[in-house]
Every structure is written in C-alpha cells, then in structure tokens.
N, C-alpha and C positions, 0 to 999 in steps of 0.2 A: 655142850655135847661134842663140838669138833673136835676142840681141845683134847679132851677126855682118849677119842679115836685117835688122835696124834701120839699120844703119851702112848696108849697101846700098841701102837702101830711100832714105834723106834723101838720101845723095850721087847719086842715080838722080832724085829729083827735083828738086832744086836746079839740078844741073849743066842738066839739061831747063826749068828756069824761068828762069837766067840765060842761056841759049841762044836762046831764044823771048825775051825783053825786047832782049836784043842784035837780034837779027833785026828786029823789027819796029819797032827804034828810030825808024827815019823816019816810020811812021805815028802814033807818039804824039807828039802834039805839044805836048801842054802841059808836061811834065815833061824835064831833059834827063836819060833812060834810061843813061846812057852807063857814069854812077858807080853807080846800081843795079844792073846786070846784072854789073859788071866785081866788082863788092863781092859780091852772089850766088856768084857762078866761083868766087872769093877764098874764101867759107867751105867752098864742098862742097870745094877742092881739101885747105882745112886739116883737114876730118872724113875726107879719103880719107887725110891723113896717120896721121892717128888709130888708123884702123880698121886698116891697113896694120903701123904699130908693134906694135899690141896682138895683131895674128893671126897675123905670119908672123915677124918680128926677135926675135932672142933673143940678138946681138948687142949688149955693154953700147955702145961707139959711137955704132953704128947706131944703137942705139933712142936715145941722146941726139942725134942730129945728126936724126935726121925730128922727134923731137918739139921738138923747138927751131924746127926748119923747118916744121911748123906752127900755133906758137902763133905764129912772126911776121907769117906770111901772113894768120892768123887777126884778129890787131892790125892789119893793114892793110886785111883787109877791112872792119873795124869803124869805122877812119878814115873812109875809101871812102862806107859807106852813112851815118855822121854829117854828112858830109860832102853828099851827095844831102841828105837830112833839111833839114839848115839852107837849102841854096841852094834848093828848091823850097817849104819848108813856113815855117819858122821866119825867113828873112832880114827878109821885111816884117811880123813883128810882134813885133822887138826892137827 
C-alpha cells in the first residue's frame, strides 16, 4: 500500500510540475522550458507505467510490452532533459 501512495504521489506531482513549466513557458524567458516540461511529462508518464505494471497486469505480454514502453519513454525523457541541461547550462562552457 505505501508503495502504491508513492508511485501516486511522484506521478501527481511531476505530471503537475511539467504542466505548470509548459504553461507558463512564455513567461520564463531566460531558459527554453519547452524540453524541461516535455522531459518532466516523459518521466511521470514512464513511473505511471511502472506503477500500472507492478499493480494491476499479471499478464506475462502485457507486463513486457508497458515495461518496455516505459523504460523507452523513460530513455527519452532522459535525452530530453540532457538535452535542456547542455543547450541552457553547459553549451558556453565547453
């Protein structure tokens, strides 16, 4: 059961933190928000996979076709926010 509230609890705020950085992307203007929020979305969508596998599928399939769906989402969100990383922090001092 904690577990379960954990799994809910990150994906409840995440999906809520890359909602709001999406949203208010025009007002920040130093950074482009665009790959953070999208890279944010990207991971709670792949711990909602997670959580989803691990609680309800008892399907051998199933549970190989979400968990594959996502550690890839999860790899792309990881691009995503490297990606933000380098072009906002790291590009002018390499």
């Amino acid at each position: 059961m904690f577990t379960e509230i954990i799994i809910a609890i990150t994906v409840i705020i995440l999906s809520f933190v890359g909602y709001r950085f999406y949203k208010y992307k025009n007002e920040i203007k130093q950074e482009n928000i665009n790959w953070l929020s999208l890279g944010i979305l990207m991971v709670s969508f792949a711990i909602l996979c997670y959580g989803v596998r691990t609680l309800f599928v008892d399907y051998e399939k199933v549970d190989t076709f979400i968990y594959r769906l996502g550690t890839t989402v999860h790899t792309l969100a990881f691009i995503f926010l490297g990606y933000f990383i380098y072009k906002n922090y790291l590009k002018s001092k390499l």
